[in-house]
N, CA, C and O atoms as CSV, one atom per row, in Angstrom:
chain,resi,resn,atom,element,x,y,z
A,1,UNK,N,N,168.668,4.266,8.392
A,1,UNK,CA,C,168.565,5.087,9.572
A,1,UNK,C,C,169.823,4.858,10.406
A,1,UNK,O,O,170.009,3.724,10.847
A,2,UNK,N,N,170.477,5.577,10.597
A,2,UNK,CA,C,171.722,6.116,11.573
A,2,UNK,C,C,171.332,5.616,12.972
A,2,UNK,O,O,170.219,5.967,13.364
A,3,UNK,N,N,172.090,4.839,13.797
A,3,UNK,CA,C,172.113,4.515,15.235
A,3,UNK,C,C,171.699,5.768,16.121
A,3,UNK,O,O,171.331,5.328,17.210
A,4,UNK,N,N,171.606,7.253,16.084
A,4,UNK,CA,C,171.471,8.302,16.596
A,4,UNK,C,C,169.977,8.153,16.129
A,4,UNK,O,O,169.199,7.827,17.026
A,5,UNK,N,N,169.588,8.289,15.212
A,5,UNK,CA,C,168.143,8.287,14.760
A,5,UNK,C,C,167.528,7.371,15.275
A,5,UNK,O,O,166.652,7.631,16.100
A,6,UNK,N,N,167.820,6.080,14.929
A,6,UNK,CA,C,167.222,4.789,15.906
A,6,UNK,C,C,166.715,5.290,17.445
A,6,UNK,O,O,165.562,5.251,17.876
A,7,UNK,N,N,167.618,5.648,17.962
A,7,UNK,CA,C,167.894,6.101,19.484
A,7,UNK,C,C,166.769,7.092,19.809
A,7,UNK,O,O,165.939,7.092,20.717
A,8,UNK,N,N,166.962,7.815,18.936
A,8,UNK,CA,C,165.629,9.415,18.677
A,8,UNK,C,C,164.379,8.578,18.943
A,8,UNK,O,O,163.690,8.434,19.952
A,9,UNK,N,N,164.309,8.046,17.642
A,9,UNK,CA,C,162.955,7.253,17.363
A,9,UNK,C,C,162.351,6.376,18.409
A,9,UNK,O,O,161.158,6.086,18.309
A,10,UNK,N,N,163.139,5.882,19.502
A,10,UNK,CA,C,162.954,4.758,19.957
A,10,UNK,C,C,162.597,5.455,21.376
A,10,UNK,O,O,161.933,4.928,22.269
A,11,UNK,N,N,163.192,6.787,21.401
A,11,UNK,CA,C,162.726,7.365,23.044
A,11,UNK,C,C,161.443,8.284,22.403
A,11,UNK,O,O,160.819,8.864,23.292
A,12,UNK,N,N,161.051,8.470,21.343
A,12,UNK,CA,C,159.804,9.521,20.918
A,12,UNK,C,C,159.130,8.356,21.298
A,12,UNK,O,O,158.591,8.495,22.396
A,13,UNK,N,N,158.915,6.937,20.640
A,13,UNK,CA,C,157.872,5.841,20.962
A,13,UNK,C,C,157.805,5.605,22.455
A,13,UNK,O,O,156.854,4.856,22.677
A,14,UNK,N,N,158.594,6.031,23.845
A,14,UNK,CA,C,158.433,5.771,24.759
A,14,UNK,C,C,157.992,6.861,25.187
A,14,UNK,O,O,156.976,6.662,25.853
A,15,UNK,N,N,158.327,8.135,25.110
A,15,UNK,CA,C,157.233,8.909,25.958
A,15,UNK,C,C,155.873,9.316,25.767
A,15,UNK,O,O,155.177,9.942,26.566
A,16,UNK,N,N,155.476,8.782,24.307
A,16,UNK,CA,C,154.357,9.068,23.890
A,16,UNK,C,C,153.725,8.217,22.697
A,16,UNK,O,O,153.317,8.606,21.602
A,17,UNK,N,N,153.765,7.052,23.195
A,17,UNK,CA,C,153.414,5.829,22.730
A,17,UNK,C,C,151.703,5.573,22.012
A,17,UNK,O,O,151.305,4.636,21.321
A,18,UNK,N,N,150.826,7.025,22.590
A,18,UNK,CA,C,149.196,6.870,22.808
A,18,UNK,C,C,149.361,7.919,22.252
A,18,UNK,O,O,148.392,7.594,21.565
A,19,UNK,N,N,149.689,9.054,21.788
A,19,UNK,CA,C,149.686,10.053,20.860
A,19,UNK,C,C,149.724,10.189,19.490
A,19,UNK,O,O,150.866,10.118,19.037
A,20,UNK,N,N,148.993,10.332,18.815
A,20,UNK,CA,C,148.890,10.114,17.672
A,20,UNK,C,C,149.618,11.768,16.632
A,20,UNK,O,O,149.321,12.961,16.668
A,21,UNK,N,N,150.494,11.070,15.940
A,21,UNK,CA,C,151.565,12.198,16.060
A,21,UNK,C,C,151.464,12.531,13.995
A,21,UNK,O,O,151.312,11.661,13.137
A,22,UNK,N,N,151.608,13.985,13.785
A,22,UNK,CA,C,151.035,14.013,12.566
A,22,UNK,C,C,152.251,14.761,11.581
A,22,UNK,O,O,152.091,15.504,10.613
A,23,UNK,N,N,153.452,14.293,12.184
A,23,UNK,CA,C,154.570,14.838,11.899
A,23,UNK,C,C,155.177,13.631,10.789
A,23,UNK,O,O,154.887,12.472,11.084
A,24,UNK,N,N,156.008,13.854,9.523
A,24,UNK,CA,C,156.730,13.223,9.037
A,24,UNK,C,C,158.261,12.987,9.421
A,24,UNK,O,O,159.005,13.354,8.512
A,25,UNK,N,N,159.012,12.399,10.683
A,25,UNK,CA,C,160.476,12.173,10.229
A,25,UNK,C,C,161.179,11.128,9.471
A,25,UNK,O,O,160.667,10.276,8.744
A,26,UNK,N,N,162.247,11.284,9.702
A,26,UNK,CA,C,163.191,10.988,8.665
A,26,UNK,C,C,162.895,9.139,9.116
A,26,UNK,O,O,162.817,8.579,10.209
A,27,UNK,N,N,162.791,8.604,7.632
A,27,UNK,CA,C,162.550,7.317,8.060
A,27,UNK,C,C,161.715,6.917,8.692
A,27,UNK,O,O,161.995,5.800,9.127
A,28,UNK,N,N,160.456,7.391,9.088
A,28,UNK,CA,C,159.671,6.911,9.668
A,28,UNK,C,C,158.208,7.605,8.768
A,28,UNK,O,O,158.005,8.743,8.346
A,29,UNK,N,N,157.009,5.813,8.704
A,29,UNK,CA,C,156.025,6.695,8.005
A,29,UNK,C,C,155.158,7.492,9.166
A,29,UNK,O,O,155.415,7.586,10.366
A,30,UNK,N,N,153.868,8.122,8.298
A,30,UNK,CA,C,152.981,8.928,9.302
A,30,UNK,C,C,152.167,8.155,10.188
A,30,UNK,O,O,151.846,7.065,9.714
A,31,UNK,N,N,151.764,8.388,11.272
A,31,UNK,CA,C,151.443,7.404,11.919
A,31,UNK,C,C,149.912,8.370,12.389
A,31,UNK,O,O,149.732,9.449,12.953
A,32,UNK,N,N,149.007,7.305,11.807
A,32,UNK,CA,C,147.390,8.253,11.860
A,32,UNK,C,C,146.471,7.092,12.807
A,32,UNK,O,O,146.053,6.087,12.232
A,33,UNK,N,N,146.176,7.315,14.369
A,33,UNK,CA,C,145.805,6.547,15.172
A,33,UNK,C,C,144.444,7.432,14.991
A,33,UNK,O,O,144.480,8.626,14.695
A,34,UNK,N,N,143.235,6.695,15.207
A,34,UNK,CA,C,141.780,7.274,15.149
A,34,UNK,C,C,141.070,7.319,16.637
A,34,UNK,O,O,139.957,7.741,16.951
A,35,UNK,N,N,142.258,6.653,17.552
A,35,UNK,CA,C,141.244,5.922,18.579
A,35,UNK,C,C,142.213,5.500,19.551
A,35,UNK,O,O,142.500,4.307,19.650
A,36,UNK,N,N,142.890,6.625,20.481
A,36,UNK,CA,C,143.869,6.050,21.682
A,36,UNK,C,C,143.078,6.098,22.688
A,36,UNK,O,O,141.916,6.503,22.658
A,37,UNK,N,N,143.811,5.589,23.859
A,37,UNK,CA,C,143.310,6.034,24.916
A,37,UNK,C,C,143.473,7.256,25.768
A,37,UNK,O,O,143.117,7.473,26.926
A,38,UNK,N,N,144.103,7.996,24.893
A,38,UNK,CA,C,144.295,9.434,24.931
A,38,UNK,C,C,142.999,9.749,24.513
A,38,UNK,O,O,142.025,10.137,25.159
A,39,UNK,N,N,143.120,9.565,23.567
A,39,UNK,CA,C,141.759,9.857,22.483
A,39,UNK,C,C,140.028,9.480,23.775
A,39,UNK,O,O,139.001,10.140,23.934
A,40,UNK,N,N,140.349,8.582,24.202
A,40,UNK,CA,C,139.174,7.685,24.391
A,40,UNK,C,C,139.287,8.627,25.804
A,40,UNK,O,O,138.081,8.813,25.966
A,41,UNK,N,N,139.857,9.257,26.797
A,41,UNK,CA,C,139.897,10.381,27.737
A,41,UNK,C,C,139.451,11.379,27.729
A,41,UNK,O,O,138.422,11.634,28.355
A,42,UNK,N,N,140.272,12.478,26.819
A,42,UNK,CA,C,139.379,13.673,26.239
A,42,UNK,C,C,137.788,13.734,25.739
A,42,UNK,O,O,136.966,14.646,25.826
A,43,UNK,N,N,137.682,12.282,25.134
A,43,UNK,CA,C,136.235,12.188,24.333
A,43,UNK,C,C,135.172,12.164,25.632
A,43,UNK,O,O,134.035,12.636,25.628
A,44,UNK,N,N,135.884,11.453,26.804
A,44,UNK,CA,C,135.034,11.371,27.786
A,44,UNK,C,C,134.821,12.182,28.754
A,44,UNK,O,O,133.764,12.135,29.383
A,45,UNK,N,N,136.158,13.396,29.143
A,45,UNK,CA,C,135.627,13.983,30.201
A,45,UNK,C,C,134.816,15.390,29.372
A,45,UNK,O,O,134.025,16.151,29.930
A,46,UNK,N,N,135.317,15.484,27.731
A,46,UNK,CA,C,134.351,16.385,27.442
A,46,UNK,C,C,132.860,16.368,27.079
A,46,UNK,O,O,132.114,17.274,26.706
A,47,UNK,N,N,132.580,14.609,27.377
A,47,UNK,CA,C,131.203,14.462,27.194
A,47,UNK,C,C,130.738,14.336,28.863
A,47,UNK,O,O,129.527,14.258,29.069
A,48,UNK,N,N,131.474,14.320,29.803
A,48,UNK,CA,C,131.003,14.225,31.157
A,48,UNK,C,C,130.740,15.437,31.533
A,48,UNK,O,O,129.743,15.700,32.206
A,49,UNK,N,N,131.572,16.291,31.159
A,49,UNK,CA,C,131.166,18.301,31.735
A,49,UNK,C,C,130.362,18.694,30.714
A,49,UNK,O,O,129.835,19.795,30.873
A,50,UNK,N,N,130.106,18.084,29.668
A,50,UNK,CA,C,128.776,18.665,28.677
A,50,UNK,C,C,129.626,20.036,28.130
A,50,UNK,O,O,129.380,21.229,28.309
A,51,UNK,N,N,130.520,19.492,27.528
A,51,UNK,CA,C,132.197,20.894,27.204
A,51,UNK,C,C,132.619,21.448,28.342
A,51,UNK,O,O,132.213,21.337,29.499
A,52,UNK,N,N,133.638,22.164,27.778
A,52,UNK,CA,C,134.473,22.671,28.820
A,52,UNK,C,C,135.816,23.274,28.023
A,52,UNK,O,O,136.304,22.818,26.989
A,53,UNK,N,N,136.313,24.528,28.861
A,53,UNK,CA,C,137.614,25.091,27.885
A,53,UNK,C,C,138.809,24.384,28.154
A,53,UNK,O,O,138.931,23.743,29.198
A,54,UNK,N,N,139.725,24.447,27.277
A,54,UNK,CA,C,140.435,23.820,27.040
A,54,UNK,C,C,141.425,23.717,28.025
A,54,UNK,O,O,142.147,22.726,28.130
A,55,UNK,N,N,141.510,25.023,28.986
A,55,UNK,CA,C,142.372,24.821,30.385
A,55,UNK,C,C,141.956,23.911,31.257
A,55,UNK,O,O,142.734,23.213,31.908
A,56,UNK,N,N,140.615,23.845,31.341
A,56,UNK,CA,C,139.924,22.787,32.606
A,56,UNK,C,C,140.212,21.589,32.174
A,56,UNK,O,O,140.616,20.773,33.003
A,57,UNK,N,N,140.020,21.038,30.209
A,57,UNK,CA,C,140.196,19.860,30.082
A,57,UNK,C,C,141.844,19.351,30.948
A,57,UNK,O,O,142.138,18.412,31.688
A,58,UNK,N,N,142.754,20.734,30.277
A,58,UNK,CA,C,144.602,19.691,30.126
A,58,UNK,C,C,144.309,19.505,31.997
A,58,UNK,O,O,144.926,18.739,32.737
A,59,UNK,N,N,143.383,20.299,32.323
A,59,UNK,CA,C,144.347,20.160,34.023
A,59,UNK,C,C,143.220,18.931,34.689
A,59,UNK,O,O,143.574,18.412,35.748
A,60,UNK,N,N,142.159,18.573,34.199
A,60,UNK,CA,C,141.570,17.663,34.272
A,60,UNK,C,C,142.071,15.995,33.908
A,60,UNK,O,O,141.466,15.034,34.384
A,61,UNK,N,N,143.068,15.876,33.143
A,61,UNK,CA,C,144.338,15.187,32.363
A,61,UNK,C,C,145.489,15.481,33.084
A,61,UNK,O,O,146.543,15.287,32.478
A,62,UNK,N,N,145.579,16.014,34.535
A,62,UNK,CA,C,146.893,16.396,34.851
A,62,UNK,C,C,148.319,15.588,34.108
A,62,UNK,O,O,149.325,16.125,33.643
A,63,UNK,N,N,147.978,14.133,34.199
A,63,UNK,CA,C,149.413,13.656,33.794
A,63,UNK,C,C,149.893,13.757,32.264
A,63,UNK,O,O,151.072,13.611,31.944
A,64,UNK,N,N,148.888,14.013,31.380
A,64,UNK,CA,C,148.885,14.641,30.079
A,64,UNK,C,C,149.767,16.246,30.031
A,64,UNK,O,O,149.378,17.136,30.788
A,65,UNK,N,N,150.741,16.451,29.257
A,65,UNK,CA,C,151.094,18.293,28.833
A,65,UNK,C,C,149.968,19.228,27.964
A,65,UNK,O,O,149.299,18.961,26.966
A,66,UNK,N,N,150.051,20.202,28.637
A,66,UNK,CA,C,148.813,20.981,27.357
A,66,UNK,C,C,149.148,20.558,26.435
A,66,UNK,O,O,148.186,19.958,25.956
A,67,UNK,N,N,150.336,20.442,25.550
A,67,UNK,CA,C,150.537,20.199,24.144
A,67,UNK,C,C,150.001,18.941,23.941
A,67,UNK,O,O,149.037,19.057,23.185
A,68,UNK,N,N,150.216,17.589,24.326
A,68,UNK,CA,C,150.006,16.733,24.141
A,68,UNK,C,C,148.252,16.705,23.873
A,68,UNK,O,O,147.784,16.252,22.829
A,69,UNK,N,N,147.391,17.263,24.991
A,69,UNK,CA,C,146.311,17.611,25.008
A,69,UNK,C,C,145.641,18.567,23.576
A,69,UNK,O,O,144.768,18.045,22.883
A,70,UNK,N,N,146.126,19.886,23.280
A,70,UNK,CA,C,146.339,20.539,22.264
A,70,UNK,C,C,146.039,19.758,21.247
A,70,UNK,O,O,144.972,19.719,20.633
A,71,UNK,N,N,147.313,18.927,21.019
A,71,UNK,CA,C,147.281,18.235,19.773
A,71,UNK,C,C,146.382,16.858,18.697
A,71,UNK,O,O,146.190,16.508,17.533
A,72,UNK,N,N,145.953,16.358,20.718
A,72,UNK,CA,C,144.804,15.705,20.099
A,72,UNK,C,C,143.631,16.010,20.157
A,72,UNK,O,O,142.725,15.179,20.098
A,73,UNK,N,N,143.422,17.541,20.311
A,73,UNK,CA,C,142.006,18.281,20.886
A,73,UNK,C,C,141.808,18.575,19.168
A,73,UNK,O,O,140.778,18.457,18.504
A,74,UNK,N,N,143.299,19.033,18.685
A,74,UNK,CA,C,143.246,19.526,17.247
A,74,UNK,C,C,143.421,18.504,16.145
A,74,UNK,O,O,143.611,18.826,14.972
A,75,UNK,N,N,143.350,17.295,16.564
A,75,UNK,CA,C,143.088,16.267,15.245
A,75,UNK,C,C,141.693,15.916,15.815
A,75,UNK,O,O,141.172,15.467,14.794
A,76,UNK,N,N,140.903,15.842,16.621
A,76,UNK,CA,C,139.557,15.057,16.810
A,76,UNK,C,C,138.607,16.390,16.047
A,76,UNK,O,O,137.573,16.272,15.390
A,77,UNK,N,N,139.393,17.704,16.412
A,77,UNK,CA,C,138.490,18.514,15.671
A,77,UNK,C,C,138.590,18.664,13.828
A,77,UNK,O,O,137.648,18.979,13.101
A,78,UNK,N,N,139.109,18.544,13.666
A,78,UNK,CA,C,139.893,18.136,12.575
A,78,UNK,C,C,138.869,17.253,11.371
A,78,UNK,O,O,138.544,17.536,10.218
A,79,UNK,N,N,138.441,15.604,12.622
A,79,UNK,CA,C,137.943,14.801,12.270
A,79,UNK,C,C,136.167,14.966,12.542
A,79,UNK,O,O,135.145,14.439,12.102
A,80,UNK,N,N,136.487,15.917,13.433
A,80,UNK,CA,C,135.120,16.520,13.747
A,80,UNK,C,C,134.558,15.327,14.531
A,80,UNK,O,O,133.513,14.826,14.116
A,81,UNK,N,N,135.116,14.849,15.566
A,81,UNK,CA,C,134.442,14.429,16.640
A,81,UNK,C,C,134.763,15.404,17.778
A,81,UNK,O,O,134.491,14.871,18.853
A,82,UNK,N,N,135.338,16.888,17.947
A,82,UNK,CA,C,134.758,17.468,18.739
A,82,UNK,C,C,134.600,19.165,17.701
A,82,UNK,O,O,134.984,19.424,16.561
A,83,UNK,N,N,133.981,19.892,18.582
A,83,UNK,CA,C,133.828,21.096,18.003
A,83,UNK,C,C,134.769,22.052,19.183
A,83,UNK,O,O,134.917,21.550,20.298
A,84,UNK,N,N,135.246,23.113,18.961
A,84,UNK,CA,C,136.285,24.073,19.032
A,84,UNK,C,C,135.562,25.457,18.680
A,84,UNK,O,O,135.745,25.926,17.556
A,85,UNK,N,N,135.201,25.756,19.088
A,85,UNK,CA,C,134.535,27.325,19.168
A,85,UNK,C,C,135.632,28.344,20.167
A,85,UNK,O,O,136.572,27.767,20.714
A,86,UNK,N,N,135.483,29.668,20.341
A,86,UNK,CA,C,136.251,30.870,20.951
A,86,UNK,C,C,135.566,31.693,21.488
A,86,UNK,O,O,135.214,32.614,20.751
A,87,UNK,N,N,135.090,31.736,22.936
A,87,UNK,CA,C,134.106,32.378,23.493
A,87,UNK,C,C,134.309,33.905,23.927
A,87,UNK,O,O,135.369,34.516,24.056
A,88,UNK,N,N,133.385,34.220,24.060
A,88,UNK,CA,C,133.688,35.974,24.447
A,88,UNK,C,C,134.514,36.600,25.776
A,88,UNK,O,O,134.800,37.718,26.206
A,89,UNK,N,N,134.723,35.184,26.165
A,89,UNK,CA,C,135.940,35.843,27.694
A,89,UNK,C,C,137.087,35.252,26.983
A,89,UNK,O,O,137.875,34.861,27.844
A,90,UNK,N,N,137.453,35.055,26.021
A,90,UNK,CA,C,138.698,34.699,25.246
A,90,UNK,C,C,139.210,33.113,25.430
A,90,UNK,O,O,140.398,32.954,25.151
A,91,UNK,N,N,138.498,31.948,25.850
A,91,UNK,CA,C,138.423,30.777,25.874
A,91,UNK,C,C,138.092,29.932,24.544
A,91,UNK,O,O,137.258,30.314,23.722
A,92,UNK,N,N,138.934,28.581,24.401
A,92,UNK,CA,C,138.780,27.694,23.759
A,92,UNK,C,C,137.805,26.671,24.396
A,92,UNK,O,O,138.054,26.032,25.419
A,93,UNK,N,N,136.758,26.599,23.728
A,93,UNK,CA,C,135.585,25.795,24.248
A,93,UNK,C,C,135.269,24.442,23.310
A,93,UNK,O,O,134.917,24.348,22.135
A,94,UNK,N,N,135.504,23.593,24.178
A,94,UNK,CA,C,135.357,22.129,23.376
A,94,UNK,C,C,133.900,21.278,23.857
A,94,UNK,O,O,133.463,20.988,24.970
A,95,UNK,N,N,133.341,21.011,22.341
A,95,UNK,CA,C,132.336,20.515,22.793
A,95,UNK,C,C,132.196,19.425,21.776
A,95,UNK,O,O,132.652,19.584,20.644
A,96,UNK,N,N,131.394,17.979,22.244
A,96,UNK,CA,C,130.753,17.069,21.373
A,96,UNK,C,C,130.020,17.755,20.154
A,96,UNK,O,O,129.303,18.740,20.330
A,97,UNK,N,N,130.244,17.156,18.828
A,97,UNK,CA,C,129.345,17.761,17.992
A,97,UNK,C,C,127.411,17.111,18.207
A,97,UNK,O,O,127.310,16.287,19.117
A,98,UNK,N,N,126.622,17.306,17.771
A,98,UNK,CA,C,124.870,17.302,18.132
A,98,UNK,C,C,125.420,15.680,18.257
A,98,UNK,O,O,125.697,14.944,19.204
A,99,UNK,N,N,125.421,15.540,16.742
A,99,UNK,CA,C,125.398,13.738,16.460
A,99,UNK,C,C,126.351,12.646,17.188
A,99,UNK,O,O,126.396,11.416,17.226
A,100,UNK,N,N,126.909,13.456,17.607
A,100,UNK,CA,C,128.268,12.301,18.841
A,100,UNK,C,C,127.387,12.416,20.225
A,100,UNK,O,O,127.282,11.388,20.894
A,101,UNK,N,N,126.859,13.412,20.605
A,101,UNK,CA,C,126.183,13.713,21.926
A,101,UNK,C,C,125.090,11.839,21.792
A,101,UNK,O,O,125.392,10.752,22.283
A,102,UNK,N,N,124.070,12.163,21.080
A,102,UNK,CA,C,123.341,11.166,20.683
A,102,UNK,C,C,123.504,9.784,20.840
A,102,UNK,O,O,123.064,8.952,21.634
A,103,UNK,N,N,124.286,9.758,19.830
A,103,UNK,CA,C,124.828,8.840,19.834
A,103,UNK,C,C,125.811,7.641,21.211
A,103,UNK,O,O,125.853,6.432,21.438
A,104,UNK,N,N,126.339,8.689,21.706
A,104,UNK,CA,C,127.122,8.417,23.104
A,104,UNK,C,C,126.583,8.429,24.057
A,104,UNK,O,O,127.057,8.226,25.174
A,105,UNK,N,N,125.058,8.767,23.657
A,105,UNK,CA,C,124.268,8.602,25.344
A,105,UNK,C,C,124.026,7.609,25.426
A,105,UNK,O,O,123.983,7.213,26.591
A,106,UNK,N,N,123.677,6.427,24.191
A,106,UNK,CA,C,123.299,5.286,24.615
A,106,UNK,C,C,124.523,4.265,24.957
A,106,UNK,O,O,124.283,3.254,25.618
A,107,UNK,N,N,125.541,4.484,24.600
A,107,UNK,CA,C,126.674,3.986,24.844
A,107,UNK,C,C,127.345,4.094,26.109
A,107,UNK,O,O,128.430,3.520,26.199
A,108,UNK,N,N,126.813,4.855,27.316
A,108,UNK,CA,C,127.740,5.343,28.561
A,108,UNK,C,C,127.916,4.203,29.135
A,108,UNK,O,O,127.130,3.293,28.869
A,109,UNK,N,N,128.681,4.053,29.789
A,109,UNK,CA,C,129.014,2.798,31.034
A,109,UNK,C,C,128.781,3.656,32.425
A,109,UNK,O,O,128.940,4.851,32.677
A,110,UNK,N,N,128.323,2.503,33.241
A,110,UNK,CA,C,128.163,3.383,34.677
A,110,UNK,C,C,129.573,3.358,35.497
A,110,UNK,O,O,129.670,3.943,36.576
């Protein structure tokens, strides 16, 4: 890896260190996180509004970018810890699947 690449690599790990990123570059392997605290955010405010579209989540995350948001909205669905439906006013609607709901009720913290 080239000192320019190093440099690349080394400011991608600082601005987004909790993102779990599903891209291959050069010299670097894939990096498959199951469980950030990115991750561990989204999981929670979409189990606190009982879903919600995907605009309310990113701006609910203000210091998060939609994309950043986006991207881990689209690997949890992926993994199917959330569901992603398209509602009739033209919204992305994110919701716990049945068995995560369940499951996470007994788990809440106050």
């Amino acid at each position: 890896m080239s000192i320019p690449d190093r440099e690349e690599s080394h400011k991608r790990k600082k601005v987004a260190p909790e993102i779990a990123v599903n891209v291959r570059t050069a010299g670097e392997d894939l990096i498959m996180a199951s469980h950030t605290p990115v991750t561990d955010r989204i999981l929670g405010a979409v189990q606190r509004t009982h879903g919600c579209d995907l605009d309310t989540l990113t701006n609910s995350l203000s210091d998060l970018s939609w994309g950043q948001v986006f991207l881990e909205v689209d690997r949890l669905s992926r993994e199917g810890q959330v569901l992603v439906t398209f509602d009739t006013g033209g919204r992305y609607m994110i919701r716990l699947p049945e068995h995560l709901k369940r499951s996470a009720s007994h788990h809440v913290r106050p």
